[in-house]
N, C-alpha and C positions, 0 to 999 in steps of 0.2 A: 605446414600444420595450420590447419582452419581454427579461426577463432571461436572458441565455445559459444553458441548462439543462447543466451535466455530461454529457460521455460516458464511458458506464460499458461496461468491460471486462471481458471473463469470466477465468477464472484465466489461460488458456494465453494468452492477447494481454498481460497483463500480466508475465506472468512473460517474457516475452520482449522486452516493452519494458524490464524494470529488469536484462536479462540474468542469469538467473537461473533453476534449475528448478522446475518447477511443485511440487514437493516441497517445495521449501526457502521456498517464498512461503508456501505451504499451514500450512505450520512456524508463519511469522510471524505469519499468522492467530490460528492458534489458542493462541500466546503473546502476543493482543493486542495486539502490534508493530506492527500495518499495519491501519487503517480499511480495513470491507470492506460492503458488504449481501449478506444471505442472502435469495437468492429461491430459495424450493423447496432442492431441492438441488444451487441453482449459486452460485457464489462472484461478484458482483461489484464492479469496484475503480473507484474515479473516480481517476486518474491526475495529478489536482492534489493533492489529498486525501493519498496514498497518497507522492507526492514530499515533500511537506511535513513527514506522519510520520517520514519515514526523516531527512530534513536536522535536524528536531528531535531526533530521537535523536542523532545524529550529535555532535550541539552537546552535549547531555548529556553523551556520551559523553567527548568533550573535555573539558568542563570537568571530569568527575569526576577523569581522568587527572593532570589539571593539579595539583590538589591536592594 
């Protein structure tokens, strides 16, 4: 059995999946916020990858607050 390969999302299907504009993804990008691959000059996101990111930040975030 092959291992499930990732589906990778180009910026606008992403940014619409984490409801969000393509600007402000684009943001996160390029402050290293959000795992991305660059093909040529298109942006894309693996939407496991990309959820994970943000929930760890998240947790971060929290715990910073906390203290």
């Amino acid at each position: 059995m092959k291992p499930k390969t990732p589906k990778l999302l180009p910026l606008p299907a992403m940014a619409r999946q984490l409801n969000v504009k393509p600007r402000d993804l684009r943001t996160a990008v390029a402050a290293g916020d959000v795992p991305t691959i660059r093909v040529g000059d298109s942006l894309l996101f693996n939407p496991d990858a990309v959820e994970q990111a943000l929930l760890d930040q998240a947790r971060e975030s929290k715990r910073d607050n906390d203290d």
